[in-house]
N, C-alpha and C positions, 0 to 999 in steps of 0.2 A: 806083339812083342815090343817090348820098352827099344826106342832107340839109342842111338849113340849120347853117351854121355856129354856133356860141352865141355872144355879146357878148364879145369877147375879153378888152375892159376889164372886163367883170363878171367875167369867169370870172380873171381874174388877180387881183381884187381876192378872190375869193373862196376861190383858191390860198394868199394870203399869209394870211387869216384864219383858214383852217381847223390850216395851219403855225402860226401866230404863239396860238392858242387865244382870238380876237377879234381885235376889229374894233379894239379902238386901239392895240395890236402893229402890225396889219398897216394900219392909217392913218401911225404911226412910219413903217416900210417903205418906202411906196410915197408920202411925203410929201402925203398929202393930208389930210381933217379924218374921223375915224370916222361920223360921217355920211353922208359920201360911200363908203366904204366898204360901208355897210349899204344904202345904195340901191343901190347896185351888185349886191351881192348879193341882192338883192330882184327885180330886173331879170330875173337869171340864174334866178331859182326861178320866175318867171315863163312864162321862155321855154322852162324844161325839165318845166315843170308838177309840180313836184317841189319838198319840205319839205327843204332842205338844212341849215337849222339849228336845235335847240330855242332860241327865245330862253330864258333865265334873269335870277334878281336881280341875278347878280353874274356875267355874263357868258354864251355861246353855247356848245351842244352840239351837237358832231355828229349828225344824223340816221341809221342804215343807210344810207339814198341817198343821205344827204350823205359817208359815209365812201365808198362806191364812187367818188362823182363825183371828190372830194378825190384818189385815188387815178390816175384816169384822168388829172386834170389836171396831175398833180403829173409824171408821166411824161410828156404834151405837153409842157411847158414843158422840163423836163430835155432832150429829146429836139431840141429847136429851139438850147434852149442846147448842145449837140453838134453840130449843123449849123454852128451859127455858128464855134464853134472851129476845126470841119474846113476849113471856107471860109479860114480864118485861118491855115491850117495847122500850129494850134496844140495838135490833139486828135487822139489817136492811140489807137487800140485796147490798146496794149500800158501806156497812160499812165492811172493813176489820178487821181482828187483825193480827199485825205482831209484830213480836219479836224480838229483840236485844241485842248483847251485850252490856253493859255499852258505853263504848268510842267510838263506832262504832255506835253507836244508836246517842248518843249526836253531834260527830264530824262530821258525815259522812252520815246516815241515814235522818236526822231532815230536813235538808234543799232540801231533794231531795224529800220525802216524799211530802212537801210543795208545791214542783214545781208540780211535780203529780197531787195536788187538784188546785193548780190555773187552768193547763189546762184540769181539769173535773168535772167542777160546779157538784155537788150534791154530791162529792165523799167525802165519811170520813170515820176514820181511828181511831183504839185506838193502840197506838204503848205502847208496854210491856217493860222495860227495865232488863234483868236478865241475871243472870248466866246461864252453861247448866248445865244439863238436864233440857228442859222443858217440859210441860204437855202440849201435843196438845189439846186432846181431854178436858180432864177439864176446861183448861182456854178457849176451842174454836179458837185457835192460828192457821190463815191462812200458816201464813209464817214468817221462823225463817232464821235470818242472823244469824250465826255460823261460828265459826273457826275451819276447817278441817274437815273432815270426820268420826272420831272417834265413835261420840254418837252417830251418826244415819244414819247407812253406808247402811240400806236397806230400806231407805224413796226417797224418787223423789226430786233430785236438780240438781242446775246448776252451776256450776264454776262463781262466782263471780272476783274475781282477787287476784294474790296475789301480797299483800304489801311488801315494803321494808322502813327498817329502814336507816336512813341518819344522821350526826349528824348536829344540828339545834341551833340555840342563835338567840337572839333578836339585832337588829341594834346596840343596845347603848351598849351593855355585848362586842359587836364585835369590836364598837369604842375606848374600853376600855382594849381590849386585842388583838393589832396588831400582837403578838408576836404566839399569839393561831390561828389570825385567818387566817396569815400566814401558820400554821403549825401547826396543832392541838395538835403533840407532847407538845408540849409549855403549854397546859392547864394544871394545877394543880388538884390533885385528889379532892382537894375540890370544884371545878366546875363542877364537873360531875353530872348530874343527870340521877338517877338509876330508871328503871322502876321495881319494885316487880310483875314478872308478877304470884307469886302465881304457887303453884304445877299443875295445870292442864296445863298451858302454858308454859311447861321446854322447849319447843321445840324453842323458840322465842330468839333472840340475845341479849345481853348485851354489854357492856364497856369491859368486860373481852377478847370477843371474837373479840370484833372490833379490841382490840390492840394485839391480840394475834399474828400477824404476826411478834412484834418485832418489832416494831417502837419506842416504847416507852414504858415501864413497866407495867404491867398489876396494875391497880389501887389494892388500901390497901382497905381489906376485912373491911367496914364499912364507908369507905368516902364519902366525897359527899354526896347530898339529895338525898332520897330514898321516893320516891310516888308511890299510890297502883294501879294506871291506867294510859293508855298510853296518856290520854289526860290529865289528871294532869300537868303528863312530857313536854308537851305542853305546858301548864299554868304558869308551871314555868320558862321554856324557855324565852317565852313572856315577861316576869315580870322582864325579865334580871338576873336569880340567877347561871345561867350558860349555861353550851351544853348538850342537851337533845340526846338522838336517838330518834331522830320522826321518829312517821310515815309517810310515804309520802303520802299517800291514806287519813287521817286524818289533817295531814296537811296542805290541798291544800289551802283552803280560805286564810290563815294567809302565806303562802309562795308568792300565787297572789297578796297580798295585800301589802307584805314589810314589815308583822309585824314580821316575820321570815327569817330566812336567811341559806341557805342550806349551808353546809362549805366543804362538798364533792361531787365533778360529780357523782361518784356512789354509790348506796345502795348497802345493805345487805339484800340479800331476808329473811324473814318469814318461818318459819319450815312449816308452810300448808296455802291452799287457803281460804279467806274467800267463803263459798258458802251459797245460797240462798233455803233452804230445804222447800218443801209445807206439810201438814198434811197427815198422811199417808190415804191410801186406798180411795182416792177418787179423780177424774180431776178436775183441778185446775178452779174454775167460771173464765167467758172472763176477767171480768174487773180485776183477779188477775194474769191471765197471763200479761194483758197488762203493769201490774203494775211490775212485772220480766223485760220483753222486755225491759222497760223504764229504769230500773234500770242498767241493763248488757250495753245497746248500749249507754247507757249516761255516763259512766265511760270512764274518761281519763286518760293519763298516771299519769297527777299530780294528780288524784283524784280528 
């Protein structure tokens, strides 16, 4: 005979912390104070007679038992969020949800996605576009494309690739500045354009670091356009307002195309690999492995 159910409120609170890596992640989350979070989970370790988290100075560890349970729950909750869908008639077996960054979603993800449903009639897809941390289990999220390892370093993924930034201008910016694109030294700090990659992305290159070897002066702290995504920087590229660091992985259509013009043989790698994480505590359904497979052995150098 099935036993006593566990504190569902605990065990969800205790879901979104083990996710979120603490208790004020996962108080953010579920809008309540991180105190009530940790009694929550306190409750739950209680009723399973079981150490689910090491406390620390500067935040919680997963236990063994706390990594099984995490695992167990992470797939109840997914599994209710699929009931609900079906009930709704809005979840179907042949139907994915995958996740995305912003730029990588729009530049990079969109058209490959596409290719995938041309070569598998009945296949579809609700593709998420967000920041991280996401919510597997809540939003039902198959599979999340992520930068680096960081969020979610004990879920099941696979090394996607990592990118390299190049700097980049549009044919007519390049016709119009022989002298930069000769020599990039040449380009003026008001040409540059800046990618803001935001505090979570300090890892990622800039202008500063490109000319840091002493080529040419490190640009003046404010010059240049400053846009809040890597494909903006692209945008503007394009549009002729100056030389971008593009991405080369995001770049590819607009470099195969001639709408872009690469102005160095080599990049600058990326501080981490994008990778391809699945939802925790459960094997990935065929049609989403094959959707990985397709995605990893279809990446080229140029992206």
């Amino acid at each position: 005979m099935p036993g006593p159910l566990p504190p569902l409120n605990a065990l969800r609170a205790f879901e979104a912390a083990a996710r979120a890596g603490g208790f004020v992640g996962a108080a953010r989350e579920l809008g309540v104070s991180a105190a009530a979070i940790s009694q929550q989970v306190r409750n739950l370790e209680v009723h399973l007679g079981l150490t689910l988290f090491r406390r620390r100075n500067n935040g919680v560890e997963l236990t063994d038992a706390g990594r099984e349970v995490f695992a167990g729950a992470a797939e109840a909750f997914r599994a209710l969020s699929e009931l609900g869908s079906r009930g709704l008639g809005g979840r179907m077996r042949n139907r994915l949800v995958i996740s995305a960054l912003p730029s990588v979603a729009e530049r990079w993800l969109a058209p490959r996605l596409a290719a995938f449903a041309r070569a598998r009639p009945g296949f579809a897809f609700t593709l998420r576009v967000e920041e991280d941390p996401v919510d597997f289990a809540g939003a039902g999220i198959d599979l999340r494309l992520c930068y680096g390892a960081a969020l979610y370093p004990d879920l099941p993924g696979r090394v996607l690739a990592t990118d390299a930034v190049v700097p980049m201008c549009s044919p007519d910016w390049a016709a119009a500045h022989p002298a930069a694109l000769a020599d990039l030294a040449a380009a003026g700090d008001a040409d540059l354009i800046h990618t803001d990659w935001g505090p979570v992305f300090g890892s990622n290159p800039g202008w500063e670091r490109w000319f840091a070897t002493g080529a040419r002066p490190r640009p003046r702290p404010g010059s240049g356009t400053v846009v809040g995504t890597s494909a903006l920087a692209l945008d503007m590229a394009s549009a002729g307002l100056g030389v971008a660091l593009g991405q080369r992985m995001l770049a590819g259509a607009d470099l195969a195309a001639g709408r872009l013009l690469a102005l160095a043989p080599e990049g600058m790698a990326m501080g981490h690999p994008y990778r391809l994480v699945t939802a925790p505590g459960r094997t990935p359904r065929p049609l989403l492995s094959a959707l990985i497979d397709w995605l990893v052995a279809g990446l080229s150098p140029e992206g």
